[in-house]
N, C-alpha and C positions, 0 to 999 in steps of 0.2 A: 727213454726207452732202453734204458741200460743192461735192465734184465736179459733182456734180448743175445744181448753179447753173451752171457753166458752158456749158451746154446751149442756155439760153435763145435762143440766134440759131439755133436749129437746131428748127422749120423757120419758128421766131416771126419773128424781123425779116428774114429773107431777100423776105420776100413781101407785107412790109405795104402797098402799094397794092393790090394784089390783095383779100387782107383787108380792109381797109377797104371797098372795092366790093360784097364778098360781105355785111357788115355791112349796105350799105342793102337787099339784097335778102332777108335772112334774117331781119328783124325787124321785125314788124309795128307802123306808123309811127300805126294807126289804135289802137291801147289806150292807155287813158287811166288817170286814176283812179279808181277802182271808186265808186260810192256807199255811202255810208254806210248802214250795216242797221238796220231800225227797231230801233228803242228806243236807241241809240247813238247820241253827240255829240263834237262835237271841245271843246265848253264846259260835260261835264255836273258838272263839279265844280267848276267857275269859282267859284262863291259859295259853297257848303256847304264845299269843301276847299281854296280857294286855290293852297297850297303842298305839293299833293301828288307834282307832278314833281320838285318842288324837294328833297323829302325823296328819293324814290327815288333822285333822280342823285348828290346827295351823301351816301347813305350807298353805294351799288355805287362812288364814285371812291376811297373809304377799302377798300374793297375787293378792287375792282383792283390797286390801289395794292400793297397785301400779296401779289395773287394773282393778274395779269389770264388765268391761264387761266382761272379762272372764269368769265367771258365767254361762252366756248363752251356752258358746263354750262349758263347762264339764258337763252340761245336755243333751246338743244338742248331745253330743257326744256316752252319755250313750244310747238315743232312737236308735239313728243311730246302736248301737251297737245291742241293743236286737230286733230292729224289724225285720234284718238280719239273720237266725239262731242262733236268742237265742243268751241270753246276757252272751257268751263267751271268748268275746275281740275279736274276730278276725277281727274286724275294725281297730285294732289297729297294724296287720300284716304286712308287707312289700311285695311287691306283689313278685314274681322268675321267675324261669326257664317255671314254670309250667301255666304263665300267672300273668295278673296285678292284684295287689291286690284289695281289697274294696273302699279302700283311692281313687281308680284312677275312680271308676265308676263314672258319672254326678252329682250324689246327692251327694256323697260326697266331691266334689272337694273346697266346699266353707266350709268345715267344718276350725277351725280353727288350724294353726299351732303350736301357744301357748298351746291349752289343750294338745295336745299329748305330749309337753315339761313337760308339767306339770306334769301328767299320768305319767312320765319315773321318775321325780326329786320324786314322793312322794313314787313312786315301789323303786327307791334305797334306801331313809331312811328306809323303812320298810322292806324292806330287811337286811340291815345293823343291824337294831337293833332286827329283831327279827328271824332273818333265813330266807332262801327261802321256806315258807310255805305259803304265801298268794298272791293269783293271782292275774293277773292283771284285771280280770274282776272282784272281787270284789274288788277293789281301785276304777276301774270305777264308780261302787252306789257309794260308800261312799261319792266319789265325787261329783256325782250329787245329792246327798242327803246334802251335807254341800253347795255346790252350792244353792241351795232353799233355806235353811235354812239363810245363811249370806245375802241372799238378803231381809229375810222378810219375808219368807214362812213357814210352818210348818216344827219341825220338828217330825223324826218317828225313829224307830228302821230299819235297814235294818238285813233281813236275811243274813245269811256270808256260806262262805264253797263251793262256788262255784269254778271250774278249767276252766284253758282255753283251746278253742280249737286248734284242730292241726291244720286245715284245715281256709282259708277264702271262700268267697262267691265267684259266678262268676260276674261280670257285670250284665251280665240278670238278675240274682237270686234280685240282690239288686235293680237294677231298679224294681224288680215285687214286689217288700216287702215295700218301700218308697215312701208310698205316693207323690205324686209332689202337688207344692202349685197351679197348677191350677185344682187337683181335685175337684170333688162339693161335697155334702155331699153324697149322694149317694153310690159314689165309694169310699168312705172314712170311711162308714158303713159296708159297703162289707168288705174290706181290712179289716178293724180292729176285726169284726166278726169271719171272719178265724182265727185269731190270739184268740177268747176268749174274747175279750174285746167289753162290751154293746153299748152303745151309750151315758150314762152318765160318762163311761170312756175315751169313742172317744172327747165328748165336754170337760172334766176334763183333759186329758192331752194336749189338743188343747192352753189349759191355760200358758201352758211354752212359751207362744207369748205374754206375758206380761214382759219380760226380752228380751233383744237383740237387734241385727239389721240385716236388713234383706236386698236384693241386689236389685237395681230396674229391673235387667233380670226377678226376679220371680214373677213382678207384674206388669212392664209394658203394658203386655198384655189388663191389665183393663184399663190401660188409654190411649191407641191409639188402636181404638176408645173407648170413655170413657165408663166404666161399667155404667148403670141403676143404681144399686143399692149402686153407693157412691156418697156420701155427695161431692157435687158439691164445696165447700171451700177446703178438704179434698184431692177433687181431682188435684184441682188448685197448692195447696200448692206442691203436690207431683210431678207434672208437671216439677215446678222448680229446686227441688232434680231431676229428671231424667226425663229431657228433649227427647224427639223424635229421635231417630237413634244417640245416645251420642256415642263419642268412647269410654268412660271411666265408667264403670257399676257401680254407688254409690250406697251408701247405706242409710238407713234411721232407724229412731224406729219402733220397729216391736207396740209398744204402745205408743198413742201420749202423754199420760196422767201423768205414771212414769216410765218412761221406765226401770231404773234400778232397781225399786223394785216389788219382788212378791208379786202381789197381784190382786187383783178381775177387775183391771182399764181396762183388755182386753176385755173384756164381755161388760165393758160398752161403750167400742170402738163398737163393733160389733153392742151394739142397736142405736148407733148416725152413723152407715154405714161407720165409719172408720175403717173397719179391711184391712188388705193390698190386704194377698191373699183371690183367689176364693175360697179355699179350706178353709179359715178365718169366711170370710162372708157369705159364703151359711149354714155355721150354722144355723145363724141367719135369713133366706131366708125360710129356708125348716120346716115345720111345724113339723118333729120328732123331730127335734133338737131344735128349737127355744124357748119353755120353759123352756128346762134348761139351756140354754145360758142366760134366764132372770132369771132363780133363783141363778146362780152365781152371776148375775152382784149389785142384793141385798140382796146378803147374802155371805160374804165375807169365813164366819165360815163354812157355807155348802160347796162352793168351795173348800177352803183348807183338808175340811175332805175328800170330793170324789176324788181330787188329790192323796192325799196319798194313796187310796186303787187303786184306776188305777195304781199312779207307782210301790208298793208292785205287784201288778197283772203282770205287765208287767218286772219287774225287776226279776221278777221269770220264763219268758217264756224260756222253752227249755233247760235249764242248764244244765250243765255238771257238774258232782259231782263223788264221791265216790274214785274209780281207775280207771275214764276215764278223757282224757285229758292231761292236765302236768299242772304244777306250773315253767312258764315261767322265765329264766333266765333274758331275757330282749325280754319287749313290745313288738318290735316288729318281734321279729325272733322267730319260733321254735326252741326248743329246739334240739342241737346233745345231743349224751353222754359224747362227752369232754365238751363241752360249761356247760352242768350242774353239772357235776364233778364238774368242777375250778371253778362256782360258789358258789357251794354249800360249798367248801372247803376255797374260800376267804371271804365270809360271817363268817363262823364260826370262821375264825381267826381274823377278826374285831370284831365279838360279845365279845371276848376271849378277846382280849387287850381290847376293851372301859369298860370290867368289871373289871379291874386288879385294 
C-alpha cells in the first residue's frame, strides 16, 4: 500500500498555516488534568511494591521485542475493559454456570489471545515478588500505558489502588458500551458523553488506530459498495487485502503510514480519507469533530497531550477501590476462599525463599 504514502501533501502540507490557526480555535485550551478518583494514588505502591512498573515495563520490552504488535492487543484491551463497567478487569473473567463471559460477546471476540497470556505472565511475577496485593486491573493500565509508551507515545503517571470486580458484563451490557466501527460520529458522541468524556477525548483516544491491525469484516462494509468518502487508491488497494464474499477475514494497518508506531500519522490518514472504519472517518466528515482531527494531525505535541488526559479520564471510569471487590488470585476466575488462602500463602513462601 505504499502508494498511499505518497499522498501526504495532499491536502496535509498544502495548508498548514491554515491548520495550525484552525488548531488554536478547535481545542479547548481550558482541560486540564483530571483529578485523581478516590481511593486511587499516583504513590500507592511506593512502599508495599517498589518495583512494580519496573517489572511490568521489562517484561512487555522482552515482549515487544519478539512481537510489538502486541502493543495494540494490551491497549485495545485495557478500553475494552473500562468502557464495560468501569475499568475492573472483568474483561478478563471467564464466563460460568451463570452465563458467557465478556471475552465471548461480538466486540470482543477478535480481541487478542496473547495480551491476556500476557496480563496472566506479568500478575504472576508481581505477585511473586510482591504479595497478592495488586489487581489485575491495575497491571491492565500499566500495561496499556507501557504499550504507548514503547511504541512512541507519551509517557504519564498512572493512578494505582484500583480492585477488581466480582461480577462480568452481560452480552447486551457490552454490546451497548462498545462502540462498533460502523458507528458515525454522532453515536460515538453520544456513547462517549454518557461515559464523561468531550469530544476532544472521543477524537484523542480514537488516536490508539495509529497502532494495530484491524479485520476486513469491520470495514468491508465501505467497500462493497464503495464509501464516498475514501480515497479511491486507498480503496482499491484494500479491495486486494479483502476481496468480496472472502472466506478467510484478513487483516490490514489500521494506519497506512507507521503503523507500529504512536503517533499523530492517524489523523493524517483521516485528512487524505484513508481511515478504515466509519466510525474513523466520519470524524473527519462531521464538522464537530473535524478541527480537531486537523489540529492532531499538525500538531503531534497537542495530540499526545490530549491523549493522556482522555486516558487518565477514562482509566479512572467507575473503579472499584477501597474494601470493594477482591485482589484476584488469577485473572481470570473469582476469587473462593480456599483459592485465595493457598495463594496468598504460596506467594508469601516464594517472597520468603527468593529473600533468604
Amino acid at each position: 500500500m505504499a502508494s498511499n504514502r505518497s499522498s501526504d501533501s495532499i491536502p496535509f502540507l498544502c495548508s498548514c498555516l491554515l491548520l495550525l490557526l484552525l488548531s488554536c480555535l478547535s481545542v479547548s485550551e481550558a482541560q486540564g488534568t483530571p483529578a485523581i478518583a478516590k481511593g486511587l494514588s499516583l504513590t500507592f505502591f511506593d512502599t508495599s511494591c517498589p518495583k512494580l512498573e519496573s517489572i511490568v515495563r521489562k517484561q512487555l520490552e522482552k515482549d515487544f521485542k519478539a512481537d510489538i504488535g502486541q502493543a495494540a492487543g494490551l491497549l485495545r484491551l485495557h478500553f475494552h475493559d473500562c468502557f464495560v463497567q468501569g475499568c475492573d478487569a472483568s474483561v478478563l473473567l471467564d464466563g460460568s454456570a451463570s452465563g458467557p463471559g465478556e471475552q465471548d460477546a461480538p466486540p470482543n471476540l477478535s480481541l487478542r489471545a496473547k495480551a491476556f497470556e500476557i496480563i496472566d505472565n506479568i500478575h504472576r511475577q508481581v505477585h511473586k515478588r510482591c504479595g497478592a496485593i495488586v489487581s489485575c486491573a491495575d497491571i491492565v493500565a500499566l500495561t496499556a500505558r507501557d504499550a504507548i509508551v514503547l511504541s512512541g507515545g507519551p509517557d504519564y503517571k498512572v493512578p494505582l489502588g484500583r480492585r477488581d470486580g466480582q461480577t462480568f458484563a452481560t452480552r447486551n451490557a457490552t454490546l451497548a458500551n462498545l462502540p462498533p466501527p460502523f458507528a458515525n460520529a454522532s453515536s460515538i458522541l453520544s456513547s462517549l458523553a454518557k461515559k464523561k468524556l468531550d469530544a476532544t477525548d472521543t477524537v484523542a483516544l480514537s488516536g490508539a488506530h495509529t497502532i494495530g491491525k484491524a479485520h476486513c469484516s469491520s470495514f468491508t462494509s465501505r467497500l462493497y459498495p464503495q464509501d464516498a468518502t475514501m480515497d479511491q487508491t486507498f480503496a482499491k488497494d484494500l479491495k486486494n487485502i479483502c476481496p468480496q464474499n472472502a472466506s478467510v477475514d484478513g487483516t490490514t494497518d489500521q494506519d497506512i503510514r507507521t503503523p507500529n508506531v504512536f503517533d499523530n500519522k492517524y489523523y493524517v490518514d483521516l485528512m487524505n480519507r484513508q481511515g478504515l472504519f466509519t466510525s474513523d472517518q466520519d470524524l473527519y466528515t462531521d464538522s464537530r469533530t473535524r478541527g480537531i482531527v486537523t489540529s492532531f494531525a499538525v500538531n503531534q505535541t497537542l495530540f499526545f497531550e490530549k491523549f493522556v488526559i482522555a486516558m487518565l479520564k477514562m482509566g479512572q471510569m467507575d473503579v472499584v477501590t477501597g474494601t470493594n471487590g477482591e485482589i484476584r488470585a488469577n485473572c481470570s476466575a473469582r476469587n473462593s476462599g480456599s483459592t485465595l488462602l493457598s495463594s496468598v500463602v504460596d506467594v508469601a513462601e516464594e517472597f520468603e525463599l527468593s529473600n533468604l
